[in-house]
C-alpha positions as CSV (number, residue, x, y, z in Angstrom):
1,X,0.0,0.0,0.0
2,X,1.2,3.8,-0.6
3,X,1.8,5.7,2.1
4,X,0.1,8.8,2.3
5,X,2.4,12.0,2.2
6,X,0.4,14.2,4.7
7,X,0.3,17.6,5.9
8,X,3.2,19.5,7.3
9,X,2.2,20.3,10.8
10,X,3.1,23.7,9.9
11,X,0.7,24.5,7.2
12,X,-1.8,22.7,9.2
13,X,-2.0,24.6,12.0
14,X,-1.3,28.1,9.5
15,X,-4.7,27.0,7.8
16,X,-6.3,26.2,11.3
17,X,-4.8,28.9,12.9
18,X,-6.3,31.1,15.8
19,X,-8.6,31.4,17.6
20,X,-9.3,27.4,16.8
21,X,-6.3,25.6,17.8
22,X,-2.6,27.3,19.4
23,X,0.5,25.8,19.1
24,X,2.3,24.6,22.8
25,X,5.1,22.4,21.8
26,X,6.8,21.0,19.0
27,X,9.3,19.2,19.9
28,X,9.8,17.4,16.7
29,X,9.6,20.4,14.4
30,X,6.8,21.9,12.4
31,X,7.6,19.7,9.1
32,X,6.3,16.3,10.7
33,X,3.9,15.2,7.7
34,X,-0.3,14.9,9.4
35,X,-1.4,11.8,8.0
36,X,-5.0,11.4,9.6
37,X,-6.9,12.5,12.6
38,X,-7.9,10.2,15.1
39,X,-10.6,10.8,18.1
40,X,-10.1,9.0,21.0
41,X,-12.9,8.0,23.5
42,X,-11.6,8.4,27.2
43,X,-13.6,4.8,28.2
44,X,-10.9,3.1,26.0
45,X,-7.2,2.5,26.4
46,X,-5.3,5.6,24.8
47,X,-3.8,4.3,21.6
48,X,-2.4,6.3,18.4
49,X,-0.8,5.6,15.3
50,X,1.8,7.2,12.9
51,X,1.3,10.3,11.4
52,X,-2.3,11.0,13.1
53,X,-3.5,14.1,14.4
54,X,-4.9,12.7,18.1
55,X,-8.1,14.8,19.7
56,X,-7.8,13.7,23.2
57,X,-11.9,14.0,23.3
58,X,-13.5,13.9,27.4
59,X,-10.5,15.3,28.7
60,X,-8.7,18.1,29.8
61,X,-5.5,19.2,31.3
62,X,-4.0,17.0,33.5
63,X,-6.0,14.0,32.4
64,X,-4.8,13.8,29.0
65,X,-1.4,12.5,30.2
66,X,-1.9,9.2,29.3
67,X,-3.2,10.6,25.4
68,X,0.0,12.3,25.1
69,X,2.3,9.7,26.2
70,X,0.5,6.7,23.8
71,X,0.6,9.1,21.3
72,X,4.4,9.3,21.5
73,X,4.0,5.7,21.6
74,X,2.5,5.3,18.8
75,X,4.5,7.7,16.8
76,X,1.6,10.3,16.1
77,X,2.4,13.9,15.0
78,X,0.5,15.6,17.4
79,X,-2.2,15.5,20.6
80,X,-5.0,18.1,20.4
81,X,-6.4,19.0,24.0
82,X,-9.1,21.2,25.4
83,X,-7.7,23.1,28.8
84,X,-8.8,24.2,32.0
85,X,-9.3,27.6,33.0
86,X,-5.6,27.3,34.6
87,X,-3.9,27.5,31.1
88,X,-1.8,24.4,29.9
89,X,-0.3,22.5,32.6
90,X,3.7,21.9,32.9
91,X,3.8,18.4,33.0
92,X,1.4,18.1,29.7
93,X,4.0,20.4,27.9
94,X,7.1,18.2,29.8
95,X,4.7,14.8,28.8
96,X,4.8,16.3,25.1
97,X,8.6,16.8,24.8
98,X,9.4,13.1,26.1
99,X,7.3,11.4,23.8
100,X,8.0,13.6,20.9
101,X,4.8,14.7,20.0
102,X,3.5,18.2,19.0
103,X,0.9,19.6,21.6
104,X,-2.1,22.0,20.5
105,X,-4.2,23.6,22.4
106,X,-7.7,23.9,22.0
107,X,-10.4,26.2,23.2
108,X,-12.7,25.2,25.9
109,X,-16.3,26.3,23.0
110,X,-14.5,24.5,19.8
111,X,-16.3,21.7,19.0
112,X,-14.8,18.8,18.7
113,X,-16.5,17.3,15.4
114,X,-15.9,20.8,13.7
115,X,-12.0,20.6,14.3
116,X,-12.0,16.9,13.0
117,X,-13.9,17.9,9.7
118,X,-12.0,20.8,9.2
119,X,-8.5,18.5,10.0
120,X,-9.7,16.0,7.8
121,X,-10.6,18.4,4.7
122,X,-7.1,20.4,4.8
123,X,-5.2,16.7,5.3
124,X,-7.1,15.4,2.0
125,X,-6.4,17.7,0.3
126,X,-7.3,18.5,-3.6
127,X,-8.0,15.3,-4.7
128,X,-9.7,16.2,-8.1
129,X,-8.7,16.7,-11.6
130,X,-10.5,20.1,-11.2
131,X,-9.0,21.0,-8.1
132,X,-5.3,20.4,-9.4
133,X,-5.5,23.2,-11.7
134,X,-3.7,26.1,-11.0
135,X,-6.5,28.8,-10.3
136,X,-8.5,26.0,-8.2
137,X,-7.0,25.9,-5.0
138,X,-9.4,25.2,-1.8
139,X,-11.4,27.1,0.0
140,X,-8.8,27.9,3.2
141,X,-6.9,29.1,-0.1
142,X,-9.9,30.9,-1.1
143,X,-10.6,32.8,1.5
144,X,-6.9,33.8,2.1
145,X,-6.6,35.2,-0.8
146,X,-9.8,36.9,-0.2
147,X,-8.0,38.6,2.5
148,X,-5.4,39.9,1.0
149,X,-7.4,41.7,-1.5
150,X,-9.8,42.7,0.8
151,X,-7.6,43.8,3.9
152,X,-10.4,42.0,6.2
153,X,-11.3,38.7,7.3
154,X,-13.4,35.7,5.6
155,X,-15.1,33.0,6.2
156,X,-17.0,30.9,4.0
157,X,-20.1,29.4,5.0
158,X,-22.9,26.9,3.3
159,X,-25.9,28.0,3.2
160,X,-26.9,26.5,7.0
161,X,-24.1,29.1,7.8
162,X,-21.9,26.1,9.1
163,X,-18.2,27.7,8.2
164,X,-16.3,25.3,5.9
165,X,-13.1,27.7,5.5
166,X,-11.8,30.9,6.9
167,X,-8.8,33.1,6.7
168,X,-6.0,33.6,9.2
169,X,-5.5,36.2,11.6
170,X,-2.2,37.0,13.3
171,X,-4.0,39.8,15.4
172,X,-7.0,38.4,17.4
173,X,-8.2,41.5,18.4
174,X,-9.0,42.0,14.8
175,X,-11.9,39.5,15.2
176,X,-15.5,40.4,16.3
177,X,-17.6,38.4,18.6
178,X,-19.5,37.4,15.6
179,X,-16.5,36.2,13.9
180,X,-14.8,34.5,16.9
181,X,-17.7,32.3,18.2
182,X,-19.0,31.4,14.6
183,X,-15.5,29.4,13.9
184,X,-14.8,28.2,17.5
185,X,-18.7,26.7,17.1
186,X,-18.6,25.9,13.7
187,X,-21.7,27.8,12.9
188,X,-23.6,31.5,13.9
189,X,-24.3,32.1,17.2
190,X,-28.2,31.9,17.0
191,X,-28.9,35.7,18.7
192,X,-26.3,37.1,15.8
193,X,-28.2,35.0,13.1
194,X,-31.8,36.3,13.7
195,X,-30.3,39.8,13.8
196,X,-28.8,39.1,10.3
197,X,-32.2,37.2,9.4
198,X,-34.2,40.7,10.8
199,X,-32.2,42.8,8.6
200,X,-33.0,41.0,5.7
201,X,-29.5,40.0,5.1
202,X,-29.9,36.3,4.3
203,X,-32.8,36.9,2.1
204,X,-30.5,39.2,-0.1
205,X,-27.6,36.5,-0.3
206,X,-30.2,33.8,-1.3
207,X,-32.0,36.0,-4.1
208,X,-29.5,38.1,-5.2
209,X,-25.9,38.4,-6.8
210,X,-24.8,41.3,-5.3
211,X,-22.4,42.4,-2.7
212,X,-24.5,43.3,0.3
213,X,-23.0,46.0,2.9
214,X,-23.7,45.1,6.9
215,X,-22.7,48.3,9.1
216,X,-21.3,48.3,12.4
217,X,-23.1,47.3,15.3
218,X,-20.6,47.9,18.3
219,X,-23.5,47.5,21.1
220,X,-23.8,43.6,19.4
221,X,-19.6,42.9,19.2
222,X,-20.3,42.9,15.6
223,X,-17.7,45.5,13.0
224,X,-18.9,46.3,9.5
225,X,-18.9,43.7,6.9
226,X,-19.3,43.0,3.6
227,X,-21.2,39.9,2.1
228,X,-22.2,37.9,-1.1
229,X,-24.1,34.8,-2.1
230,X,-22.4,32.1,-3.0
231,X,-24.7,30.7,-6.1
232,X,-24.6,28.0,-9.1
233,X,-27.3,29.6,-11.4
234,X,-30.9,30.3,-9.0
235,X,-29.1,27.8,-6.9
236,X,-28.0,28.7,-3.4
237,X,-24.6,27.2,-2.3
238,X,-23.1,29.8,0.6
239,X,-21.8,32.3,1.1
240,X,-18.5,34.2,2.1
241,X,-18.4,37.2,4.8
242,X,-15.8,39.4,4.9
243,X,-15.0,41.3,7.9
244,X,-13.3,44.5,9.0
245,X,-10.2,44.1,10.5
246,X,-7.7,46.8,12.0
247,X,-7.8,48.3,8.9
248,X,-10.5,49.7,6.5
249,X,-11.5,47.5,4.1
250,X,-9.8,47.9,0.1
251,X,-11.7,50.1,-2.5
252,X,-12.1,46.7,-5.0
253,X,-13.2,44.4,-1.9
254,X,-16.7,44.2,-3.9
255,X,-14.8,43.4,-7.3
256,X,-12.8,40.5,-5.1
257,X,-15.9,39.6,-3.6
258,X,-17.9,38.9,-6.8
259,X,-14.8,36.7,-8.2
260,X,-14.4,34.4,-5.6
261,X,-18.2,33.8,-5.2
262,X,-17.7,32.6,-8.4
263,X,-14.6,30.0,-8.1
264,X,-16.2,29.2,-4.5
265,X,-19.6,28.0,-6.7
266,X,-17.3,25.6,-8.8
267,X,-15.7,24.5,-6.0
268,X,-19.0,23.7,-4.3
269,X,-20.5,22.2,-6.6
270,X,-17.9,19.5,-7.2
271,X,-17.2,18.6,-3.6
272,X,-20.8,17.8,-3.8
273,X,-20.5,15.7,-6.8
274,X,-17.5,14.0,-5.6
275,X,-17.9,10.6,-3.9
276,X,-15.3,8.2,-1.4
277,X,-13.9,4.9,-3.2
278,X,-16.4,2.6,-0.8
279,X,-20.1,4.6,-2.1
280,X,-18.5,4.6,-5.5
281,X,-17.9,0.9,-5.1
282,X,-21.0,0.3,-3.8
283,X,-23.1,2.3,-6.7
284,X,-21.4,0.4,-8.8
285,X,-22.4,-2.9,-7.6
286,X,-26.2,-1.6,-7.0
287,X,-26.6,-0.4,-10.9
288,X,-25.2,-3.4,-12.3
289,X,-27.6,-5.6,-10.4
290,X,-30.6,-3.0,-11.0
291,X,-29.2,-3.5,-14.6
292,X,-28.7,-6.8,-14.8
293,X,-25.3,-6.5,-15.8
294,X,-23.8,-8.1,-12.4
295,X,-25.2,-10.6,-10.1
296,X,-26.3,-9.8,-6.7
297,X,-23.6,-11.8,-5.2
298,X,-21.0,-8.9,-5.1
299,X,-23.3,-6.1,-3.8
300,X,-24.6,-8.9,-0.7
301,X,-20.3,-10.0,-0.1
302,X,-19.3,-6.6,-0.4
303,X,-22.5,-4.7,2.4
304,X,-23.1,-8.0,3.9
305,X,-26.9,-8.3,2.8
306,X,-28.8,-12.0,2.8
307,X,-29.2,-12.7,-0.4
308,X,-32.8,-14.1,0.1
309,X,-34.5,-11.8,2.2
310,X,-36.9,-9.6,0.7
311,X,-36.7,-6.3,-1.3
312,X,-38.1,-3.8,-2.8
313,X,-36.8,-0.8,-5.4
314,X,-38.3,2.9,-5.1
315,X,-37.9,4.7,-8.6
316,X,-38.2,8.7,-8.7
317,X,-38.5,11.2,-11.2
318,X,-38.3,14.8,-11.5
319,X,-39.3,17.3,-13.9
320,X,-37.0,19.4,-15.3
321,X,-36.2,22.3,-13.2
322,X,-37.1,25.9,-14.0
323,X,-35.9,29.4,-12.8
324,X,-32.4,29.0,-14.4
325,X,-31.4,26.6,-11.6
326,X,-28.7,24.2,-12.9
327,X,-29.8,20.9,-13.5
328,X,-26.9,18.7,-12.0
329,X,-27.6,20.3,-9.1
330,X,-30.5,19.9,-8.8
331,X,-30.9,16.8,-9.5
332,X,-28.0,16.4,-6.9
333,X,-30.1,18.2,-4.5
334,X,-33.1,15.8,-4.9
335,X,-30.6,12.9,-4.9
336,X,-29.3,14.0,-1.1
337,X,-32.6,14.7,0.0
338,X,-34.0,10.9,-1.1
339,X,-30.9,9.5,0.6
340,X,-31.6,11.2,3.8
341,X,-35.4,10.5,3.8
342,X,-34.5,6.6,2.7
343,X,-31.9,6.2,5.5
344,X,-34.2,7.3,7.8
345,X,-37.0,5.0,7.1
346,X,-35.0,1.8,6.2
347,X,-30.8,1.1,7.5
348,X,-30.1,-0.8,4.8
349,X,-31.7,1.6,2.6
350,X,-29.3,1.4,-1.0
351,X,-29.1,4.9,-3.8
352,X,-28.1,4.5,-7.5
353,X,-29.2,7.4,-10.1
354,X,-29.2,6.0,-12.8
355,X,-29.9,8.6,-16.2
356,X,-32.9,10.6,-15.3
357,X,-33.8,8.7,-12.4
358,X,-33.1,8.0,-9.0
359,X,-33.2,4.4,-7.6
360,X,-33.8,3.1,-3.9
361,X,-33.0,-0.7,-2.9
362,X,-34.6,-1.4,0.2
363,X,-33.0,-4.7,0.8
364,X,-33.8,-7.3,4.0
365,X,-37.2,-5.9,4.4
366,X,-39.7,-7.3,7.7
367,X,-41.5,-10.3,5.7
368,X,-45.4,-8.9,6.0
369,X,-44.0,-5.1,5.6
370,X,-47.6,-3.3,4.7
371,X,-48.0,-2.2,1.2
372,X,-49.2,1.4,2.6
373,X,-46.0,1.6,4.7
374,X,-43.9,1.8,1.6
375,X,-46.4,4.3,0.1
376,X,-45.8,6.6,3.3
377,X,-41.8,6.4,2.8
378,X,-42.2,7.3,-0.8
379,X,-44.5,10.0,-0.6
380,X,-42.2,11.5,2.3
381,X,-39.6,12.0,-0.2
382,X,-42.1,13.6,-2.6
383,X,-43.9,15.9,-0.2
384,X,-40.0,16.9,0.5
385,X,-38.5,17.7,-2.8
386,X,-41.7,20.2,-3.3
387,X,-41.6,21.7,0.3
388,X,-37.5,21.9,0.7
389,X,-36.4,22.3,-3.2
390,X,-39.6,23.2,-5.2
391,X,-39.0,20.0,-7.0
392,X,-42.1,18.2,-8.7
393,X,-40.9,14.5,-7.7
394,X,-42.9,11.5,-8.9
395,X,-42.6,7.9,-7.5
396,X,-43.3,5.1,-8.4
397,X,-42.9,1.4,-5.8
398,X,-41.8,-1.7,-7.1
399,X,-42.7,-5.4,-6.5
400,X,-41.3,-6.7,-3.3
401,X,-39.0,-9.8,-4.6
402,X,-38.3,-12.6,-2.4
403,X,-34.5,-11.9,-3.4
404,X,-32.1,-9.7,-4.6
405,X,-31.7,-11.7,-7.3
406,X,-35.1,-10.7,-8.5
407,X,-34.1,-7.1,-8.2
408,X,-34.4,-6.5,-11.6
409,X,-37.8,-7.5,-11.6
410,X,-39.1,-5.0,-9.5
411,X,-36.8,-2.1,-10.6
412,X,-38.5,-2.9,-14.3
413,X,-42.3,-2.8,-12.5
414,X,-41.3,0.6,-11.1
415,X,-39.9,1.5,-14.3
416,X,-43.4,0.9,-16.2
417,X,-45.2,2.7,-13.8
418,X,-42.9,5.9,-13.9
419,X,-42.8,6.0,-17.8
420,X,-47.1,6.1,-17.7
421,X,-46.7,8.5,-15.1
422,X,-44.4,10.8,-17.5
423,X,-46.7,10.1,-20.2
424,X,-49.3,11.5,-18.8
425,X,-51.3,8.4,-17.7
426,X,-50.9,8.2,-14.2
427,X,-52.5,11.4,-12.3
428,X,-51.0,10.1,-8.8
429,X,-47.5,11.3,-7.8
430,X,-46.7,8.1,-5.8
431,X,-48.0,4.5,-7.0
432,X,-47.5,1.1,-6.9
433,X,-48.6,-1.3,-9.8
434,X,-51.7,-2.7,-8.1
435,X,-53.0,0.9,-7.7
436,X,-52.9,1.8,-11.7
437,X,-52.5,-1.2,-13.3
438,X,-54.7,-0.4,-15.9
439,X,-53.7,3.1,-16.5
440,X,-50.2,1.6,-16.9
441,X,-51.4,-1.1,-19.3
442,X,-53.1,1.4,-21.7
443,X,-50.0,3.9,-21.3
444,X,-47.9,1.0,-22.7
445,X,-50.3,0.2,-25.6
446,X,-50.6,4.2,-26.9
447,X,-46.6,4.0,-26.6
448,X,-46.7,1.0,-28.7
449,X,-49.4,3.0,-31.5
450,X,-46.8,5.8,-30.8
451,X,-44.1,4.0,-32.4
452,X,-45.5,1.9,-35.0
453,X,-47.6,3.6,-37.2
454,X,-49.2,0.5,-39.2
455,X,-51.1,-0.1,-36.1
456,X,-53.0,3.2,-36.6
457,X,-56.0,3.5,-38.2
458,X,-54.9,6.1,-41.2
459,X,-58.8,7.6,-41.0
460,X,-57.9,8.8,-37.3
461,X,-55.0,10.3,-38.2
462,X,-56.9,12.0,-41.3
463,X,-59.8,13.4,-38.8
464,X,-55.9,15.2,-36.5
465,X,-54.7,16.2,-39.5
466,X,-57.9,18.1,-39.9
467,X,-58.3,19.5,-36.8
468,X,-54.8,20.9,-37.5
469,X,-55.5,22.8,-40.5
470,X,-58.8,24.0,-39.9
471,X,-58.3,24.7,-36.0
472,X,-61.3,22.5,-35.3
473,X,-61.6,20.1,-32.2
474,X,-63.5,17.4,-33.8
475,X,-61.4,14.7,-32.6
476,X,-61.3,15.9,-28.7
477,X,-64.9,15.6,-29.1
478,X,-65.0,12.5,-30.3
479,X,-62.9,11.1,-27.9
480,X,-65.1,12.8,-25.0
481,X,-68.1,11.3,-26.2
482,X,-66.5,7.8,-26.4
483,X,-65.2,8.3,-22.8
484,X,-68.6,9.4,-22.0
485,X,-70.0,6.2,-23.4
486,X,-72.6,7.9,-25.7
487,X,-74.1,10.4,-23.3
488,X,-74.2,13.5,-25.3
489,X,-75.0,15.8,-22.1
490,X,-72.1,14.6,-19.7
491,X,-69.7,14.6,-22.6
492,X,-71.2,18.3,-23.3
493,X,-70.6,19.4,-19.6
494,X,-66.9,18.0,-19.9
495,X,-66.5,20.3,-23.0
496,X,-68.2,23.7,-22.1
497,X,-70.2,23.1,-25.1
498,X,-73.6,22.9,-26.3
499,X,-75.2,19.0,-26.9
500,X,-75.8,20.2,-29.9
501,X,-72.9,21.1,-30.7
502,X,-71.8,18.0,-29.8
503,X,-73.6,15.9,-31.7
504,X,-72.8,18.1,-35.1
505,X,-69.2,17.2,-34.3
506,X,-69.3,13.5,-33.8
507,X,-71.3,13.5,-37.3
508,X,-68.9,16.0,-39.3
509,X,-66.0,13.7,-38.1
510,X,-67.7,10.4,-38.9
511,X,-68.5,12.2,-42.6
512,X,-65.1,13.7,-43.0
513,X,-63.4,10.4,-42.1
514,X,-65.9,7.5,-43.2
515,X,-65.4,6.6,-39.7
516,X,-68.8,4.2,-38.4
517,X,-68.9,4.8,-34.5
518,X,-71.7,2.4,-34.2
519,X,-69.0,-0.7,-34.7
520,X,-67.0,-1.8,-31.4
521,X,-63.9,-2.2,-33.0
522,X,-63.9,1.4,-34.3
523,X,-65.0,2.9,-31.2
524,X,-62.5,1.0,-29.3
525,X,-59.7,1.7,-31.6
526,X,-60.5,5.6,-31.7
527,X,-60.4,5.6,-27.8
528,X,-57.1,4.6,-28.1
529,X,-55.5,6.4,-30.9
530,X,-57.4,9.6,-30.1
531,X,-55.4,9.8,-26.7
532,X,-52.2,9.9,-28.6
533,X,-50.4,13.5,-29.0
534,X,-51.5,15.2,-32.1
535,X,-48.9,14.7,-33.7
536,X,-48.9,11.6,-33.2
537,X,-52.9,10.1,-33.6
């Protein structure tokens, strides 16, 4: 295996930086490479391995003597501990020294899973074709660069105004309270958001591109900033803040502003695309065996999964989004949001988009799981997307197999049901076979008229073509009095229209094509090739 080159401890902590971790010994230098970051749990036995960034988590001070010393044990690069109010203790700074490893301090409010991600992100690293090129960069990059050209200082944020990167400061006092708790926390102090959110500040950043201007407020800790919205098309992704330091802020700061929104939006949007080895593994095994291309013996080895319990595969659909909002993200958006509502319904619960569509394995369901129980879980998910993302989702619910070997099957029963329901002959937005099995059925036999035209009649396609020249609705009348089974009144009321008028209609088609509604076979075959497209009939 190739080991992995790390982070120098130096540019770790210069990307971390204060207020969120301070350097207390390095008695191994700054150049000792940060391979990984471990978190240890104080109710097991202190252990560490080489290269790893340890966060001595449940204790502080004093207490984390035995962290430090199995970290030196272990050959880690450093020990990350929270203190007491006393400072950092002598004999956690002598501990450090004889085992070799670099002590950090950490404030008391940090939170722990915020360091870790943060840790985690800067030891990755670029990992992407994208990323690699030379105006790329990350965001800690970003937003130092930011600062330069603004004179302030940054932070980007997503759009729950959780901070992902932020620029250094070698002055603390140039930070506001806003500033300062916001990174040692992760994410706004709730009293500062709803200040923000009163001012109509977040509403600007979500519908806007501009640079919006936030004065002083010295009674609330908080210095004058600017901010911008962070966007990919109508899309909301973040946004970056930029506050006043020690100086006043540079005459282009806006211009700056508006440029890195816009490499922060590309940036965004592919950390969101990208995926880890093991889900890109495991998609791969799931859409060959919703494909049929790969047997489910690989997916059930590789996730653990009986191989004849029973399952059953959610399909979704979306229309295609409006408001300029890009569609990749979108339909990245809707992707997320399934995968969260799925996992919280079913453990086991498996994603695979696959083209337009999204695809949900429920493997090793309960035996007698009720039909409407799967109905609830998918109409969740659609109830979400239109509340959440303004997304129009459909769904449709597959057979429940005794097998995922029989996957297939009910992927291609969910498949059927989603193509009547694009179109246009299934009203529902969540359905399973038994509910419009004959809506499905008669979708499937207007898409086979659809594509062979020798199964049409010619005179029905001769009474559209008319309608087409002459702007006449002769065949939608028709087809209403058929559907009406002859009762000229009700078909009428469906219309707006006179009976009369009705009735004229029926007989100027029937004359025009040499059509005889009075035969079955006709009747039944205009019902049919009526409901095609116009084009199409």
């Amino acid at each position: 295996m190739t080991a992995v080159p790390g982070l120098p401890l130096r540019q770790l902590l210069m990307s971390l930086g204060e207020p969120l971790v301070e350097l207390q010994a390095a008695p191994a230098g700054l150049d000792v490479p940060v391979r990984d970051v471990a978190i240890l749990d104080p109710e097991e036995p202190p252990a560490a391995g080489p290269g790893e960034l340890v966060l001595a988590i449940g204790v502080r001070g004093r207490a984390a003597l035995p962290v430090v010393r199995a970290a030196g044990r272990g050959g880690a690069a450093a020990v990350a501990v929270k203190l007491d109010a006393g400072g950092v203790p002598d004999a956690l700074r002598e501990a450090a020294a004889e085992a070799g490893v670099a002590l950090l301090s950490v404030r008391p409010e940090t939170r722990w899973e915020h360091l870790d991600g943060l840790a985690r992100m800067l030891i990755a690293g670029p990992d992407t074709p994208e990323a690699a090129e030379p105006n790329a960069g990350d965001l800690f990059s970003l937003a130092q660069t930011v600062a330069v050209l603004t004179h302030g200082v940054v932070s980007i944020e997503d759009t729950s105004s959780r901070v992902l990167a932020y620029s250094r400061s070698s002055d603390s006092d140039e930070l506001d309270d806003l500033r300062r708790l916001s990174i040692l926390g992760w994410q706004g102090p709730e009293p500062y958001l709803s200040k923000l959110r009163e001012w109509g500040v977040f509403q600007h950043l979500r519908g806007s591109d501009a640079v919006i201007e936030i004065d002083a407020h010295p009674d609330l800790g908080i210095r004058r900033r600017l901010a911008i919205g962070i966007r990919a098309g109508a899309q909301p992704l973040g946004t970056i803040w930029v506050q006043e330091g020690a100086q006043p802020l540079a005459e282009q700061s806006e211009q700056a502003l508006v440029g890195a929104a816009r490499v922060a939006a590309g940036q965004l949007v592919r950390r969101r695309r990208e995926l880890s080895a093991d889900v890109r593994l495991t998609r791969t095994l799931l859409t060959g065996l919703l494909e049929g291309s790969t047997g489910p013996q690989s997916l059930a080895t590789h996730l653990g999964l009986g191989l004849r319990r029973p399952a059953t595969v959610l399909a979704y659909a979306a229309d295609s989004p409006t408001g300029g909002a890009d569609p990749e993200l979108t339909r990245a958006e809707v992707t997320g949001l399934i995968s969260v509502h799925a996992a919280a319904r079913h453990r086991g619960a498996l994603l695979a988009p696959i083209e337009s569509r999204v695809y949900v394995l429920l493997p090793e369901l309960p035996p007698a799981l009720p039909a409407a129980t799967l109905r609830g879980w998918a109409q969740e998910v659609v109830d979400a997307a239109h509340e959440h993302l303004g997304v129009r989702l459909r769904a449709a619910i597959g057979t429940t197999v005794d097998g995922l070997a029989k996957v297939t099957e009910s992927r291609a029963q969910a498949d059927r049901i989603l193509d009547a329901m694009v179109r246009g002959g299934v009203a529902r937005q969540v359905a399973a076979l038994s509910d419009v099995q004959a809506e499905v059925l008669v979708s499937e036999v207007l898409a086979l008229l659809q594509e062979h035209a020798r199964l049409r009649d010619p005179r029905l396609t001769e009474l559209a073509e008319y309608d087409r020249k002459h702007g006449t609705r002769l065949a939608e009348s028709v087809l209403a009095w058929l559907d009406a089974l002859g009762e000229v009144r009700v078909a009428a009321d469906a219309l707006h229209i006179h009976p009369n008028t009705l009735r004229y209609r029926v007989r100027r088609a029937e004359q025009i094509t040499g059509l005889d509604l009075a035969q079955p076979q006709q009747r039944l075959l205009a019902m049919l090739q009526l409901r095609l497209p116009a084009e199409d009939a």
